[in-house]
C-alpha positions in Angstrom: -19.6 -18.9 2.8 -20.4 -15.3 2.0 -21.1 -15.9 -1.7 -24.7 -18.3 0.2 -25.6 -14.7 1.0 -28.4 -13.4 -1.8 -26.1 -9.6 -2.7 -29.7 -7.7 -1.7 -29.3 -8.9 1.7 -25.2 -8.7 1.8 -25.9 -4.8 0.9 -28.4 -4.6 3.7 -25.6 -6.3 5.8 -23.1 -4.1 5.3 -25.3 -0.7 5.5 -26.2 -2.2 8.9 -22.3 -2.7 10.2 -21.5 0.4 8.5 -23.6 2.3 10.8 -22.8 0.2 14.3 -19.1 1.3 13.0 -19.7 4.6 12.6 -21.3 4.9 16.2 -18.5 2.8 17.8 -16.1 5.2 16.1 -18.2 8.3 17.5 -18.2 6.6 21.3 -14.6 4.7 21.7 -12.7 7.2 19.4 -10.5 4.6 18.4 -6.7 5.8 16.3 -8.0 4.7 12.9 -5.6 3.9 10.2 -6.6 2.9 6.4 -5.4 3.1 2.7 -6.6 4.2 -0.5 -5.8 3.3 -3.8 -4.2 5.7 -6.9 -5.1 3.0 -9.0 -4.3 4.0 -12.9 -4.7 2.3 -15.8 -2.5 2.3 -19.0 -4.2 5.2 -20.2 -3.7 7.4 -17.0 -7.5 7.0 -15.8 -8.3 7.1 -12.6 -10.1 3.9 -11.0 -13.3 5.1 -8.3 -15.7 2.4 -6.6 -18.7 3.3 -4.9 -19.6 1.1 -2.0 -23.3 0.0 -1.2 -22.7 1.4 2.2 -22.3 4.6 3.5 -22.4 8.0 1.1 -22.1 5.9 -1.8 -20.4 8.6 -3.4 -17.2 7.9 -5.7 -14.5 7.3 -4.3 -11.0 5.3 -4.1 -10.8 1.7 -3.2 -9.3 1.1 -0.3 -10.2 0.6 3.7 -8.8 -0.3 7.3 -5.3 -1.5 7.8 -5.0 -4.8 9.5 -3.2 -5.1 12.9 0.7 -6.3 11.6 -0.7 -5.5 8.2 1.7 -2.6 6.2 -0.2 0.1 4.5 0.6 -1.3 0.9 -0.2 -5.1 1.6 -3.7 -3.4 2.8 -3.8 -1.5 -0.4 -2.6 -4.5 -2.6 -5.4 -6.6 -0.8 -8.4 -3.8 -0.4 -7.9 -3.1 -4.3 -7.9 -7.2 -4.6 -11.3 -7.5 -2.8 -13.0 -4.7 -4.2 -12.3 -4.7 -7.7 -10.3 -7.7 -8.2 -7.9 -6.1 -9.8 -4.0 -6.3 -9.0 -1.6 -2.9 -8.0 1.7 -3.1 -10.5 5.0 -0.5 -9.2 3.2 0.1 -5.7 4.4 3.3 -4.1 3.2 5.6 -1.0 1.9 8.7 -1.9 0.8 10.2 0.6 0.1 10.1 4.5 -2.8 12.2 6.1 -4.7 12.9 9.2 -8.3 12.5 8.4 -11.1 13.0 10.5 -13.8 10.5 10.4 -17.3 10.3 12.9 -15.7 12.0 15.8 -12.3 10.4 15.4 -8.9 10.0 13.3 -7.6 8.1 10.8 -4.5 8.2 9.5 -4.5 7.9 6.0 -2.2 5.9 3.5 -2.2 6.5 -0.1 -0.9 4.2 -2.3 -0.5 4.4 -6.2 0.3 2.1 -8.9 -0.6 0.8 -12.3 -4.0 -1.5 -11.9 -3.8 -4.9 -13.8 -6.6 -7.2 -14.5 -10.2 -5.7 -15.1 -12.2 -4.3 -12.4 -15.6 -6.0 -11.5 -18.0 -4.7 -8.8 -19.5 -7.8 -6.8 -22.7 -6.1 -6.7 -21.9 -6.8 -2.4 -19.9 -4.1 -1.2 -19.2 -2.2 -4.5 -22.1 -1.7 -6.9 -20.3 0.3 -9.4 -17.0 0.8 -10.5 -15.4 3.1 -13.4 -12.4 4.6 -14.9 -12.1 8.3 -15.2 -9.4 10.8 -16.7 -8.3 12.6 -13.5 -9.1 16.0 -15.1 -12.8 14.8 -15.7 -13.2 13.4 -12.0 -17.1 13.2 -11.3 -19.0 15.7 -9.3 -20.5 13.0 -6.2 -17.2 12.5 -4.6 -16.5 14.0 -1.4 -15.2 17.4 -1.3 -12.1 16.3 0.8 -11.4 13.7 -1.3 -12.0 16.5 -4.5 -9.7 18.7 -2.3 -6.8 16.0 -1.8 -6.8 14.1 -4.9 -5.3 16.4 -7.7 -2.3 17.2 -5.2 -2.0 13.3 -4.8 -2.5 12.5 -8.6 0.5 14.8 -8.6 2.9 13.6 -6.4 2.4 10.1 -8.1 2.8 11.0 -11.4 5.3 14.1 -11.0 
């Protein structure tokens, strides 16, 4: 059903709900809890999306966890939807406290190997690339460029 949607409007979709989130979040202050994916592949690069929505900066796939829904089956099925890639050797990584427009989320990380190759659907993700984690890009957010070489350790060490 989504696929009858032409992708220039889907984007403009999903900018929309992305902000009508955001101000929900600001107002209810809802306990948040996501994932994100340490997704590597074979030659220990790093895999980063960036989203039509929001910053648009790089960052790792990943998003909300599902009521019932265990961090990793989010993980295993964010990856799956954004990249349509699969997670090998799943493992947490990491579990952080996050704030995020006036509330929290708590914050899974999950790593593995990534199988299959990544495709952006030109929907939600418009871009997606592999990068050696010592040669991370600049437009990420500094957080994220705060958090991720400590969890790059912890996976691989």
């Amino acid at each position: 059903m989504l696929r009858l949607i032409p992708p220039p409007l889907h984007r403009a979709a999903y900018i929309v709900a992305h902000e009508l989130r955001r101000r929900w979040w600001r107002l209810a202050k809802p306990r948040l809890v996501g994932c994100r994916v340490l997704a590597f592949d074979g030659a220990g690069r790093l895999l980063l999306v960036r989203h039509s929505y929001g910053s648009r900066r790089w960052m790792l796939p990943g998003g909300g966890v599902a009521a019932k829904e265990s961090p990793l089956a989010a993980a295993l099925r964010e990856l799956a939807e954004e990249t349509g890639c699969d997670l090998l050797d799943a493992r947490s990584v990491a579990m952080v406290d996050e704030p995020l427009y006036g509330t929290t989320n708590r914050v899974h990380v999950i790593g593995g190997r990534v199988e299959g190759t990544p495709r952006c659907d030109g929907r939600e993700v418009i871009e997606v690339a592999f990068f050696d984690p010592a040669g991370l890009p600049d437009d990420m957010a500094p957080a994220l460029q705060r958090s991720l070489p400590d969890w790059v350790a912890a996976f691989v060490g």
